[in-house]
C-alpha distance (Angstrom), angle and dihedral (degrees) to the residues before:
residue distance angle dihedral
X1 . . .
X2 3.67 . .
X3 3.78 148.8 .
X4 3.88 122.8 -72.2
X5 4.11 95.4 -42.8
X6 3.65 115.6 72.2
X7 4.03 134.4 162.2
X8 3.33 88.5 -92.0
X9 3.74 94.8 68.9
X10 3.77 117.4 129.0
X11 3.86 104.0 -163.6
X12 3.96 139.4 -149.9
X13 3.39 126.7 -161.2
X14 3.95 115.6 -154.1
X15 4.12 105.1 -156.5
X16 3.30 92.8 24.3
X17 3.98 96.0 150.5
X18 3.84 88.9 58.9
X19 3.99 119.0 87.5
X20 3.95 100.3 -94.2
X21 3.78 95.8 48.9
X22 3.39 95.1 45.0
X23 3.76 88.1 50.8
X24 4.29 89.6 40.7
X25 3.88 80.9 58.2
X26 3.46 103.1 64.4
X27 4.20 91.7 25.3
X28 3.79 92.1 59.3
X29 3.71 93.1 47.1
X30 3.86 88.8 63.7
X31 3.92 88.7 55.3
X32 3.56 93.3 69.2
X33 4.12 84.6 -102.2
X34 4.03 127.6 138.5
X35 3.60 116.9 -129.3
X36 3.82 111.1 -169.8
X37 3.42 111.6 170.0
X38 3.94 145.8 3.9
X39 3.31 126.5 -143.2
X40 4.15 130.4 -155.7
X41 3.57 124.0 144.9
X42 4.22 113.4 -103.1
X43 3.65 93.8 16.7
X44 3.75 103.5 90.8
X45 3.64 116.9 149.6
X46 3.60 98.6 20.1
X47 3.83 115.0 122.0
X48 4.24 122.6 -137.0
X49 3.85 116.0 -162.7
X50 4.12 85.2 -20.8
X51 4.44 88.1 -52.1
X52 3.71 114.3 131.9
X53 3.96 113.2 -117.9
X54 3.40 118.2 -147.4
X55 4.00 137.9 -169.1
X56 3.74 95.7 -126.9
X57 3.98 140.0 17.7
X58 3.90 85.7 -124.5
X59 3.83 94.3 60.4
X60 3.77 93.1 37.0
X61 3.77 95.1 50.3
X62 4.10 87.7 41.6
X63 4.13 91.3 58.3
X64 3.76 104.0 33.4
X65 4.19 100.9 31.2
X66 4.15 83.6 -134.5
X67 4.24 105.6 172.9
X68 3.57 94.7 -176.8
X69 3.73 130.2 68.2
X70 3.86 130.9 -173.0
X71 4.37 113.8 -162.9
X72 3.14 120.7 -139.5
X73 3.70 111.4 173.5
X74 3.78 137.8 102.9
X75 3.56 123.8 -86.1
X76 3.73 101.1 -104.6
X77 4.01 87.6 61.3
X78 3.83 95.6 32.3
X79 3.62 91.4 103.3
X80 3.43 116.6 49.1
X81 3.74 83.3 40.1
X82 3.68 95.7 56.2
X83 4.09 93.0 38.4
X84 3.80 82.8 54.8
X85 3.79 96.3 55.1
X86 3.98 94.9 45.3
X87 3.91 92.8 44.9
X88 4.12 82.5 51.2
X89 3.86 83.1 66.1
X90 4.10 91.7 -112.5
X91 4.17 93.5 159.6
X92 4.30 87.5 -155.9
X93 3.31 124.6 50.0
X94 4.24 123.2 175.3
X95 4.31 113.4 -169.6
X96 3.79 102.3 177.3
X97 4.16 92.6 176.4
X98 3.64 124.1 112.7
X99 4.17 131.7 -159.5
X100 4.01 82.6 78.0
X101 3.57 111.7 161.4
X102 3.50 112.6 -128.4
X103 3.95 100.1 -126.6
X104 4.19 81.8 60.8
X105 3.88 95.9 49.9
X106 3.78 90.5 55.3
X107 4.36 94.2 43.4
X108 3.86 89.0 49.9
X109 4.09 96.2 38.7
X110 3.93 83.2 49.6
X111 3.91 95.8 41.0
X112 4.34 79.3 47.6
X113 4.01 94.6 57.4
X114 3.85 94.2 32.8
X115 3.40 86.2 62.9
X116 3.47 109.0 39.9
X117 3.98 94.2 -111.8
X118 3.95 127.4 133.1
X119 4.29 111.3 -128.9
X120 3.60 119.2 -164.4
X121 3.83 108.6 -160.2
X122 2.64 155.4 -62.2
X123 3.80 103.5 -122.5
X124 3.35 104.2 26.0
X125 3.76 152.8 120.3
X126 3.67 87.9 -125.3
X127 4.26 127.8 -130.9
X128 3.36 128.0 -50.9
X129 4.36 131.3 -179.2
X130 3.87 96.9 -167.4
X131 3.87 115.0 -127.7
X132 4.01 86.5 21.0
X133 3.81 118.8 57.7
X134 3.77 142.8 -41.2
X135 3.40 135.4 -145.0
X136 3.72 114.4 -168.5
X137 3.94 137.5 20.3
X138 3.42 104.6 -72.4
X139 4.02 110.8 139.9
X140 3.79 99.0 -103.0
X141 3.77 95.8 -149.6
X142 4.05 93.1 75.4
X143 4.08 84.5 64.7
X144 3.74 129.7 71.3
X145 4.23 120.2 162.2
X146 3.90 121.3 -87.4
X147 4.00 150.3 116.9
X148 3.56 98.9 -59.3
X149 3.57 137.4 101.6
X150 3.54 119.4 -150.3
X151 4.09 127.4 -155.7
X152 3.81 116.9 170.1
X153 3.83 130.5 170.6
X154 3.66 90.0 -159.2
X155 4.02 123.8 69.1
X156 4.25 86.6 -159.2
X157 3.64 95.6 48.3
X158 3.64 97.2 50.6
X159 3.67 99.5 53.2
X160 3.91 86.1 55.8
X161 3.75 103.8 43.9
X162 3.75 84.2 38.8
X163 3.95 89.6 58.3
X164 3.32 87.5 45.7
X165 4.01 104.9 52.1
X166 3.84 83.8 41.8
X167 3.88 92.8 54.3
X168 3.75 86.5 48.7
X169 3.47 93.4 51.0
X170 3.80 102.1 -109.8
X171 3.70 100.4 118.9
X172 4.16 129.5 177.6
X173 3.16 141.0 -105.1
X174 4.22 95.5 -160.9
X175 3.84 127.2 -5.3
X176 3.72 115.6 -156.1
X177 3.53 131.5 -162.8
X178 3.93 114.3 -153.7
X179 3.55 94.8 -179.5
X180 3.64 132.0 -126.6
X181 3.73 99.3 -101.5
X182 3.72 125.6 103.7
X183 3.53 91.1 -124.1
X184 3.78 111.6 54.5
X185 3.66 142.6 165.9
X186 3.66 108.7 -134.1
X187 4.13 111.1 31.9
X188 4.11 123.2 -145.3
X189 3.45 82.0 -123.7
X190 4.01 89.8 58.2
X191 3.73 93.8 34.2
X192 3.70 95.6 48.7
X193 4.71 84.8 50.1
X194 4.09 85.7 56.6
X195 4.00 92.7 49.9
X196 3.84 84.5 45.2
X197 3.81 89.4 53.8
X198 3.95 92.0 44.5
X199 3.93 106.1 93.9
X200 3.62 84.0 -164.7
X201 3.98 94.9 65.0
X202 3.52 110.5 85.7
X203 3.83 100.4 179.4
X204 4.18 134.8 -7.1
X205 3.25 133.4 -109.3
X206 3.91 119.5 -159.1
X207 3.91 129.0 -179.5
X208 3.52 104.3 -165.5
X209 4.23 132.2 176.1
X210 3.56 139.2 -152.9
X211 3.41 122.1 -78.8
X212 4.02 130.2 38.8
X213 3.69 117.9 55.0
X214 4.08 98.4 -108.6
X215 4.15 88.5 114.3
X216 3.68 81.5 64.1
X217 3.74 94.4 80.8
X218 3.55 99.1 56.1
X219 3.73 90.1 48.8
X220 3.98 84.2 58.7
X221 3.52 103.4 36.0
X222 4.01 86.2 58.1
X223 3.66 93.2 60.3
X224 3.71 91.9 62.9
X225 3.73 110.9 98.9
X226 3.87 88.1 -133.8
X227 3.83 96.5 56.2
X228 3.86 127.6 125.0
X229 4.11 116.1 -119.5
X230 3.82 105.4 -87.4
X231 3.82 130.5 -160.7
X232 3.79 124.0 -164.2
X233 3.90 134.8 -159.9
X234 3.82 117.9 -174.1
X235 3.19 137.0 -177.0
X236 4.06 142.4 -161.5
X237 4.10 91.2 69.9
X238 3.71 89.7 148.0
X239 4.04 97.4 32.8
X240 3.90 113.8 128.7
X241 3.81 112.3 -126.2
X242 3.68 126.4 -104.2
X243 3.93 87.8 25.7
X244 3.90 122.7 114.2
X245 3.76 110.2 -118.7
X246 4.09 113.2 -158.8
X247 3.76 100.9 -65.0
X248 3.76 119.4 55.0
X249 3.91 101.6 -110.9
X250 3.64 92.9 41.5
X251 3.63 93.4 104.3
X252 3.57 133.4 113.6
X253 3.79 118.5 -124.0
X254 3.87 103.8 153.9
X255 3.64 136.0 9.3
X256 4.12 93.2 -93.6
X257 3.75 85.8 63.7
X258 3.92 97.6 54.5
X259 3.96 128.4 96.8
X260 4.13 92.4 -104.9
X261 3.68 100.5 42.2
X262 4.44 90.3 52.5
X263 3.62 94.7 40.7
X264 4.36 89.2 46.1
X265 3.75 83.0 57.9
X266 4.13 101.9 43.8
X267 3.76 87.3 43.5
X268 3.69 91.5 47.7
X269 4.18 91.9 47.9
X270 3.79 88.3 50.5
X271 3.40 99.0 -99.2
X272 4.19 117.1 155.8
X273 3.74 107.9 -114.6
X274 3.99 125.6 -148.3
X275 3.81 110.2 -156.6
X276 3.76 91.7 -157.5
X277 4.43 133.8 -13.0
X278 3.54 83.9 -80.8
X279 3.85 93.8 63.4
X280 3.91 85.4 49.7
X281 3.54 110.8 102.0
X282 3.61 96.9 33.5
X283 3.97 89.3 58.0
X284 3.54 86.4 45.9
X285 3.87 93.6 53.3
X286 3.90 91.3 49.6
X287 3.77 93.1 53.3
X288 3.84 88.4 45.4
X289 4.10 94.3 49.0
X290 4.33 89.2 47.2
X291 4.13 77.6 56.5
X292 3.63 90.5 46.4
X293 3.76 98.6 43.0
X294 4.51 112.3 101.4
X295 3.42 110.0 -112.4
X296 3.66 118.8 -105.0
């Protein structure tokens, strides 16, 4: 199994006339993942790469059944066009774009639970469950199928420690990308319940930052006596405080936020540390082999 994105996916792409959908089109088709219909307003009836594009998510979803959708449309638009795919009863919904203002993250992430619907973003790579489906842009060769479950805060850093896990022979069974906004769709907290759920992930994986408070729920989900293994990788060890690091809530305002205070608390819960992406997959392995290991 996996989380949320499955090989039964039938996928959407809103803005798929503009250059990154067309490009997602034929990109997602060489990850193993269905693309049914497009969607951008005016252009019904027009075909791209063979895909049906329709005027509206609601017609699109009514003639093809899709129950995935992947965004592609700039920020000032991003929320009507997202609101307009949940309230057309799409269950998954991926918006990779960044630039969102924070007022929008927090209508569409309430629109997402009031309605039942999973939202992954904004700014992020999207989801992936190698071997199955994808559902964003992330370059499909880091990924290859496995035990692992994969949450990352950073787009970047989870195409490299994915490369690396899969080179090592730890592959995934779902890779998430929570974003590195304040506001976000998906939570770790919520990711890291749907790998709990997933018999087929053995042990987590989290790649976490400075700043926010979202490492926090690994560090407490590991204390429960029911918890799958968990490794960590963080990074900002060397950031200065009070300065914004790459992503817009990695920035630390208070000690709990900092590289030292999250890692005290994961190490403290149990969690497998990496020191650095070179300490990855041997992290990874340990959490794996205390999944492994017969109970006494």
């Amino acid at each position: 199994m996996s989380i949320l994105l499955d090989a039964d996916a039938r996928v959407l792409i809103v803005g798929i006339t503009g250059k990154f959908g067309t490009f997602s089109v034929k990109d997602l088709a060489q990850s193993q993942t269905r693309v049914v219909a497009g969607v951008a307003p005016g252009r019904g009836g027009q075909t791209i790469e063979g895909v049906p594009v329709f005027s509206s998510v609601a017609a699109a979803m009514k003639e093809t059944h899709a129950n995935a959708a992947l965004i592609y449309v700039p920020a000032a638009v991003a929320l009507d066009a997202v609101l307009e795919t949940i309230e057309a009863g799409c269950p998954l919904i991926a918006y990779p774009g960044d630039g969102l203002p924070v007022l929008d993250a927090m209508e569409m992430r309430a629109a997402a639970l009031e309605h039942g619907a999973h939202l992954v973003g904004p700014n992020s790579p999207g989801l992936i469950s190698p071997g199955k489906a994808k559902l964003g842009f992330m370059p499909s060769f880091c990924y290859a199928p496995g035990p692992i479950g994969v949450i990352s805060r950073s787009g970047s850093l989870s195409y490299e420690a994915c490369f690396r896990l899969s080179s090592a022979g730890l592959g995934q069974t779902s890779v998430i990308g929570i974003g590195g906004d304040p506001v976000r769709g998906v939570n770790a907290a919520e990711a890291i319940a749907l790998f709990h759920g997933d018999p087929d992930t053995r042990a987590i994986v989290y790649l976490g930052e400075i700043g926010g408070s979202e490492e926090y729920a690994l560090a407490e989900y590991a204390g429960r006596p029911d918890a799958k293994p968990s490794a960590a990788l963080l990074v900002g060890r060397t950031a200065p405080a009070g300065k914004k690091m790459g992503h817009a809530a990695a920035m630390i305002g208070s000690y709990a936020e900092s590289w030292a205070a999250k890692v005290e608390a994961l190490d403290r819960a149990g969690v497998v540390i990496a020191r650095d992406l070179d300490g990855l997959a041997a992290a990874a392995a340990a959490a794996l082999a205390r999944a492994m290991k017969p109970a006494a």
